[in-house]
Backbone bond lengths (Angstrom), bond angles and torsions (degrees), N, CA, C in turn:
res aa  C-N    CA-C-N  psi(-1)  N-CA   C-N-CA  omega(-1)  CA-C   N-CA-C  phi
1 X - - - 1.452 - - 1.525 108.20 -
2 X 1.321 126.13 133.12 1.398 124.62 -179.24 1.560 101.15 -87.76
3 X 1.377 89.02 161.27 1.432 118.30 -164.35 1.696 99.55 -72.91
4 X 1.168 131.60 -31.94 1.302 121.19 153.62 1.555 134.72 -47.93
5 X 1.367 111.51 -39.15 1.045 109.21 171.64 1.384 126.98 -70.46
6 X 1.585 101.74 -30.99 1.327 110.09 174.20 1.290 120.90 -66.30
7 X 1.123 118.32 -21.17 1.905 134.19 -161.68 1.681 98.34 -95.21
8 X 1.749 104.02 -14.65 1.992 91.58 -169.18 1.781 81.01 -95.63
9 X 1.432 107.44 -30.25 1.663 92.00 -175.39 1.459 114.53 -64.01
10 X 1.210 111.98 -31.91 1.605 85.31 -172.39 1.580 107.21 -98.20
11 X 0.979 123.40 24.11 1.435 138.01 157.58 1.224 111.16 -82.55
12 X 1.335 118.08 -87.82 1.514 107.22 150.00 1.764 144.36 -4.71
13 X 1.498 82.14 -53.92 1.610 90.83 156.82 1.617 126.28 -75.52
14 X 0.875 108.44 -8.29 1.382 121.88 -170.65 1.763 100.95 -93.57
15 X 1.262 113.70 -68.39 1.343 124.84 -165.35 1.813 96.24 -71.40
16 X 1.124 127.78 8.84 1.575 138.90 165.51 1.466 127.05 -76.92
17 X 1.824 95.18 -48.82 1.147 130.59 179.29 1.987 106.43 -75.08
18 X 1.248 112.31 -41.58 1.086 108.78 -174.67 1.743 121.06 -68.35
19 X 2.008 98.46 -34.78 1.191 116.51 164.73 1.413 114.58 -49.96
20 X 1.184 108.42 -61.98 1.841 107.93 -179.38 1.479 98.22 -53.42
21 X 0.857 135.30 -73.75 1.470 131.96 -170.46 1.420 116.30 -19.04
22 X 1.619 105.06 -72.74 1.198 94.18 178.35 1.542 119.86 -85.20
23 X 1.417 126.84 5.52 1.461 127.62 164.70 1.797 96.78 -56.34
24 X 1.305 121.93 -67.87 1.299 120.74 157.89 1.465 133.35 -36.72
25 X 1.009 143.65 -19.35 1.170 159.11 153.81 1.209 106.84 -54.44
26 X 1.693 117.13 -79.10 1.828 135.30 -158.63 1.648 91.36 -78.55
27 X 1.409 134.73 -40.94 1.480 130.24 -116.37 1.339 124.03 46.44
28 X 1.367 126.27 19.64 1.555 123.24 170.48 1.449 111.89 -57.89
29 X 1.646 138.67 123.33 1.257 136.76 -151.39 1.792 80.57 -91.95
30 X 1.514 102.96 -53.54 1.608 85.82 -169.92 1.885 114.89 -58.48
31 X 1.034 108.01 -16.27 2.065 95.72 165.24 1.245 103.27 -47.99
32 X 1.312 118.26 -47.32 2.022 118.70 -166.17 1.357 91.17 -68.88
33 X 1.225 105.41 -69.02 1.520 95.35 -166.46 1.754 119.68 -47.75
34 X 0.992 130.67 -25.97 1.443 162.96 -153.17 1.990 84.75 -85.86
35 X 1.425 103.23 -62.36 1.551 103.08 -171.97 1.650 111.46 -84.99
36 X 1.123 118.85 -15.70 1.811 119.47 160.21 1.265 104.49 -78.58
37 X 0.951 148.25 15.72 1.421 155.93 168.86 2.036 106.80 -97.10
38 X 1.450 100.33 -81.59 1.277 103.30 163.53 1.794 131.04 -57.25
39 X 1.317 98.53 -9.15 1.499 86.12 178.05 1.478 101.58 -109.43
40 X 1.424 118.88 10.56 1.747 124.94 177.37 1.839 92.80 -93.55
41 X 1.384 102.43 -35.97 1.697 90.26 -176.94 1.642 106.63 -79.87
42 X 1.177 118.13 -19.44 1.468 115.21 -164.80 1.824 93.18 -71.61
43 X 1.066 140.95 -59.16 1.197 155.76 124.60 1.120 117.41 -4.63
44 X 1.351 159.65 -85.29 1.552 133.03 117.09 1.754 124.38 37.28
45 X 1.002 100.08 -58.89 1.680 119.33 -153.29 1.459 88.34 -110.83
46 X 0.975 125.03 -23.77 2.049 111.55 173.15 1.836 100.24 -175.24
47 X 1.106 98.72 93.91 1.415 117.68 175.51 1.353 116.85 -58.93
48 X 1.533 129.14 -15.38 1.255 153.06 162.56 1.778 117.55 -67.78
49 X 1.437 109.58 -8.32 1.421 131.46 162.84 1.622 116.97 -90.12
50 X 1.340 90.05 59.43 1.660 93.10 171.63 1.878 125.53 -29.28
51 X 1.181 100.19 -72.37 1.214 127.02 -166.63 1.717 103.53 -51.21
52 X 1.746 112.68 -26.86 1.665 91.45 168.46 1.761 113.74 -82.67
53 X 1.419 106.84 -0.59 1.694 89.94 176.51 1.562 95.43 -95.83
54 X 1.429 126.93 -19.86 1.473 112.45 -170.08 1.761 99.42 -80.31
55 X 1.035 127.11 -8.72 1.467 137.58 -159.72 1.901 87.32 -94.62
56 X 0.868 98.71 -68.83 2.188 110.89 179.16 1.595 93.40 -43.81
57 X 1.455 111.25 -58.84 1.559 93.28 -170.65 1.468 120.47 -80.40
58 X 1.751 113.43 -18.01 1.684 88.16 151.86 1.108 114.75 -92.38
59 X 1.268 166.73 35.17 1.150 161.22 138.32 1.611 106.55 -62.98
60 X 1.394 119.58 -46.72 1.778 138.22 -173.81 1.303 102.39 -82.55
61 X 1.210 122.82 -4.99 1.947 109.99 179.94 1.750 90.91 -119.67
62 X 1.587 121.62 -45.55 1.642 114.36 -170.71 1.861 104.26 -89.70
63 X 0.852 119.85 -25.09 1.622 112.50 -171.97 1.590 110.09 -107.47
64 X 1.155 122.43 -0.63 1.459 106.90 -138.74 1.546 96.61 -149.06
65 X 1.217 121.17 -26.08 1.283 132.41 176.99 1.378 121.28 81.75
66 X 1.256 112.75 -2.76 1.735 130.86 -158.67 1.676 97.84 -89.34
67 X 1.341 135.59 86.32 1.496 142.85 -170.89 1.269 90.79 -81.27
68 X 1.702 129.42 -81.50 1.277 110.71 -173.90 1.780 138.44 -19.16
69 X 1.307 94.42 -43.59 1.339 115.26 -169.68 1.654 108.78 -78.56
70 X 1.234 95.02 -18.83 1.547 91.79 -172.59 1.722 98.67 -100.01
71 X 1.089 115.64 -24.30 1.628 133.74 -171.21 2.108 91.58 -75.14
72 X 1.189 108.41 -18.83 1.538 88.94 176.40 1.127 113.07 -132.58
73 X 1.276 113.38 20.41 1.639 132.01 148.12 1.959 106.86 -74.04
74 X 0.580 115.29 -55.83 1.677 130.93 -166.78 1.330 99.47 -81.60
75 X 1.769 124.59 -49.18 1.400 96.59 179.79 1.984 107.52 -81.97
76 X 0.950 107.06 7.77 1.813 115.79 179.10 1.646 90.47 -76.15
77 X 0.917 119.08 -65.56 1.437 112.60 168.13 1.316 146.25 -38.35
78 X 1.361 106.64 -71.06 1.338 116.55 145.27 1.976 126.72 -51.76
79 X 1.026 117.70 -20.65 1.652 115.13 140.61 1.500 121.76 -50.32
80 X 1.238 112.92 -46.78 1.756 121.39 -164.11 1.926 93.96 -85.75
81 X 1.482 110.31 -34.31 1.727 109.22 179.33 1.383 112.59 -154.48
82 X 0.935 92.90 91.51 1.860 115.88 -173.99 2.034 98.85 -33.23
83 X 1.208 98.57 -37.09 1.954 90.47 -153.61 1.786 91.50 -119.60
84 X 1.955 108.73 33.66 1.885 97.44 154.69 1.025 110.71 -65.97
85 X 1.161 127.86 116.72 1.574 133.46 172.35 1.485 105.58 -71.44
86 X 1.294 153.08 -4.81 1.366 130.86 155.61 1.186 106.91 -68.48
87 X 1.906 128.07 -49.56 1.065 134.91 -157.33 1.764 97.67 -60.71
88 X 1.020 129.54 -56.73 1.531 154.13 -168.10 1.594 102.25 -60.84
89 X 1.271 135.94 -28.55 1.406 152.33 172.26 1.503 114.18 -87.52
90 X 1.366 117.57 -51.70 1.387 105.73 169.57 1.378 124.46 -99.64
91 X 1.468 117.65 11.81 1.281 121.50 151.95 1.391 113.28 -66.38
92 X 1.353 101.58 -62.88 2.021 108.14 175.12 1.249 99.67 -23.93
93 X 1.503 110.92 -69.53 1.390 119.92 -146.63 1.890 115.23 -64.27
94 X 1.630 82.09 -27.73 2.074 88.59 176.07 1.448 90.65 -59.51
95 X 1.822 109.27 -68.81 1.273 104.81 -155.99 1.905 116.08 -53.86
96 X 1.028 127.07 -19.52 1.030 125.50 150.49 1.460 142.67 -43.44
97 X 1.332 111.85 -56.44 1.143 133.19 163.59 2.057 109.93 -61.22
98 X 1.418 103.18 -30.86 1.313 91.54 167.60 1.999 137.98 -95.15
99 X 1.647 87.12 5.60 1.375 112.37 177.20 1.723 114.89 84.75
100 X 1.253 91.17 32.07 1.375 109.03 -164.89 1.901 106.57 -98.89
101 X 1.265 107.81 45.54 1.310 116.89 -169.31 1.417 134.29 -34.41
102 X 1.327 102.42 -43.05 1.884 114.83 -175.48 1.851 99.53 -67.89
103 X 1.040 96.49 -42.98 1.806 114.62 -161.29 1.787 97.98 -63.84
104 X 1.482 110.52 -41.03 1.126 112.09 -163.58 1.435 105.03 -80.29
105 X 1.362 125.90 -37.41 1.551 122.51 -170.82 1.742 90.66 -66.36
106 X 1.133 96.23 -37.32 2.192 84.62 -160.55 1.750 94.49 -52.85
107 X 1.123 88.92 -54.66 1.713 96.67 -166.04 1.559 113.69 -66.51
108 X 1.142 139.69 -8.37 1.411 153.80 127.40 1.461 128.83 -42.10
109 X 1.437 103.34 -55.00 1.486 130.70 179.56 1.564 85.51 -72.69
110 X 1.089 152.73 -88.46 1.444 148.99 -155.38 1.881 104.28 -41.52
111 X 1.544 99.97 -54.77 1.811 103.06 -171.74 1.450 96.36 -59.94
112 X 1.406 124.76 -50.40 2.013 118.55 -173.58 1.759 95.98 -42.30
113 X 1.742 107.64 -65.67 1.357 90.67 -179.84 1.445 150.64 -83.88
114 X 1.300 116.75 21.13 1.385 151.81 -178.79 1.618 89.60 -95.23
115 X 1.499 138.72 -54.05 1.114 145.60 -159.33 1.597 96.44 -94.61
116 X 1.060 149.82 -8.25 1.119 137.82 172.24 1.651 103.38 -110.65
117 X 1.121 114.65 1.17 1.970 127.71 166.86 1.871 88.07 -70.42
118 X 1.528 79.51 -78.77 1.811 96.03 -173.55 1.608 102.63 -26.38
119 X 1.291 132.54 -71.62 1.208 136.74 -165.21 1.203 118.32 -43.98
120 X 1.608 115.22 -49.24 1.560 117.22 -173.57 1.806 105.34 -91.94
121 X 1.318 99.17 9.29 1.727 111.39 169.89 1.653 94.69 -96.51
122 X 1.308 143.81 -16.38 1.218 147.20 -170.46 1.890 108.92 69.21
123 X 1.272 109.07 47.72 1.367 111.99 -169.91 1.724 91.91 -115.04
124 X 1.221 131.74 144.95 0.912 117.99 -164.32 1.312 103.71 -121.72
125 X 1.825 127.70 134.51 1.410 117.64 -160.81 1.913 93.28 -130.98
126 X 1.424 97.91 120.27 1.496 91.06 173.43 1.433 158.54 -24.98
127 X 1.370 119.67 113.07 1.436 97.41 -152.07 1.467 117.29 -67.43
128 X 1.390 98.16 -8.60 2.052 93.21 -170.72 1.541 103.21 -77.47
129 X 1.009 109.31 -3.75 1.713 115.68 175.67 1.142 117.65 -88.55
130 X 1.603 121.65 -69.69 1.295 105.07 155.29 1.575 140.71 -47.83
131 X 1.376 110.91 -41.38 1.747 99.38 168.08 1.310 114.47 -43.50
132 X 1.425 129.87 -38.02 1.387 142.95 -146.70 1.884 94.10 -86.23
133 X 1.284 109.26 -59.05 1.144 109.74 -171.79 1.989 109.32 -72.41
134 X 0.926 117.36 -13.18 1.358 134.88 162.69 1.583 104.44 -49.36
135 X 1.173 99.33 -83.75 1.376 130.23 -168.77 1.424 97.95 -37.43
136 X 1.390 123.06 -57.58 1.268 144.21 -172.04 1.216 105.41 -47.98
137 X 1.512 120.31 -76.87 1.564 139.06 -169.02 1.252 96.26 -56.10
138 X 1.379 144.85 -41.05 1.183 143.53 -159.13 1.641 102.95 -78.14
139 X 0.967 118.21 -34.32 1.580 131.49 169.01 1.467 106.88 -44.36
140 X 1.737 100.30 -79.29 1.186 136.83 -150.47 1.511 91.73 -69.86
141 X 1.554 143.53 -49.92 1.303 121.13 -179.42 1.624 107.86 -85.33
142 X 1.214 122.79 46.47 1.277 117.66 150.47 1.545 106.19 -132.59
143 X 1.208 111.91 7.16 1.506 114.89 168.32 1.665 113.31 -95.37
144 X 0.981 95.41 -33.49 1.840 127.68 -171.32 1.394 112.57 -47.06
């Protein structure tokens, strides 16, 4: 891949990120839409840029209301690497948010133990994430 292409993706990725920002800021819907645009080309332009399709699909499940769309962003990911623990965390968390209970503990239950790999690998995984997904599963397998 040339170094051009790589240099418009993370530009792209960049000017995506800035869109959401201030889509969040104003509530202007077209900013979101504005940054699912740029983070489809950043992605586009180097498919090896994870983080602009995991960025599109939370943007399409938390801002945007679009679950499907974000549900095949994350499992597109998780196809290419079964155990990304962002992808595996904010999938839970869509499917959560969409009352999608069984789906969400697995995919929760996988990031706790993906994150306790990381740990005894000395990789260090945020704690506001794990409490969160804690908190969650602990819910969810007594609903389950």
């Amino acid at each position: 891949m040339s170094l051009t292409r790589l240099l418009l993706a993370r530009v792209a990725y960049l000017q995506g990120s800035l869109h959401r920002a201030f889509g969040n800021r104003t509530g202007f819907r077209r900013e979101h839409e504005n940054a699912a645009r740029c983070f489809t080309r950043a992605y586009r332009l180097d498919p090896l840029l994870r983080a602009a399709l995991l960025d599109r699909g939370i943007l399409f499940w938390r801002e945007m209301d679009r679950l499907p769309e974000a549900l095949a962003d994350f499992d597109t990911l998780l196809a290419a690497d079964p155990a990304y623990s962002p992808a595996l965390l904010n999938r839970g968390l869509a499917y959560h948010a969409a009352g999608r209970f069984p789906e969400a503990l697995a995919d929760l239950e996988a990031f706790l133990a993906r994150a306790d790999e990381s740990a005894l690998a000395g990789e260090p995984v945020e704690a506001v994430y794990l409490d969160a997904a804690r908190r969650i599963a602990t819910e969810l397998r007594d609903m389950v």
